[in-house]
C-alpha positions as CSV (number, residue, x, y, z in Angstrom):
1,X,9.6,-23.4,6.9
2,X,6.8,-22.8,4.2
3,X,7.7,-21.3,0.7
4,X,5.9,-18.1,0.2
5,X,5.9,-16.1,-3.1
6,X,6.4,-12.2,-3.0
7,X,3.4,-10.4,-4.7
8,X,5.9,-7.8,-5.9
9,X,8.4,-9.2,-7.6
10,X,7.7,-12.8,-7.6
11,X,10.8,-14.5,-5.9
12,X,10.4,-17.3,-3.6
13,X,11.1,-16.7,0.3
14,X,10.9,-18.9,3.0
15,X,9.0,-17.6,6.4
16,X,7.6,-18.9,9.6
17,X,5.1,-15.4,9.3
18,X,1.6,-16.7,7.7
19,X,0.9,-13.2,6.9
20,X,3.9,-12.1,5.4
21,X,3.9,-10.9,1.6
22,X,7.1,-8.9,0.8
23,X,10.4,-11.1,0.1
24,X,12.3,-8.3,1.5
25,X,11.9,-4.0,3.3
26,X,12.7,-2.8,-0.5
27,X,9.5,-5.0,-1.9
28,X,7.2,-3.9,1.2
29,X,8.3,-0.2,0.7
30,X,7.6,-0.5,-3.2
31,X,4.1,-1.7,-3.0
32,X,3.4,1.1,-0.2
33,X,4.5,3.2,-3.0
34,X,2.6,1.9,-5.5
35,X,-0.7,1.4,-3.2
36,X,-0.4,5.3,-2.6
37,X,0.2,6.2,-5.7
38,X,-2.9,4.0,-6.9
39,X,-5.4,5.6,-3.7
40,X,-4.4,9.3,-5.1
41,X,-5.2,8.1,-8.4
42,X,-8.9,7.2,-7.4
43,X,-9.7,9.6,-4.5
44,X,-8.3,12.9,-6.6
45,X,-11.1,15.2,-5.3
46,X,-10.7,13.6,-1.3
47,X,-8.8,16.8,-0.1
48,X,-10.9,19.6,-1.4
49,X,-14.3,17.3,-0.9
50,X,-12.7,17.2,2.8
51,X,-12.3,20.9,3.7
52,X,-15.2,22.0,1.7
53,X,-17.5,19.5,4.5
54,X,-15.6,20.9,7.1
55,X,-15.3,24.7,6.5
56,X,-16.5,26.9,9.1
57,X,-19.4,29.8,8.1
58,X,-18.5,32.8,8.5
């Protein structure tokens, strides 16, 4: 089974899953987390840019 190396935290896991990054759930959910919190940081206007495209004329 090949070593892999979580991009997380850094801890060696073994896996049979080429596409696997996380060592464990709690690794996976933390970089969702941290991917999120990175998107919001970069897209702050995306909500308001969003409905102001899409609101209806009255």
């Amino acid at each position: 089974m090949p070593m892999k190396t979580c991009v997380v935290c850094g801890k060696k896991f073994g896996t049979s899953n080429a596409k696997k990054k996380y060592c464990s759930p709690a690794c996976a959910s933390k970089a969702r987390v941290e991917k999120l919190a990175l998107w919001k940081e970069n897209n702050k206007d995306y909500h308001s840019n969003y409905y102001q495209s899409h609101k209806k004329e009255s």
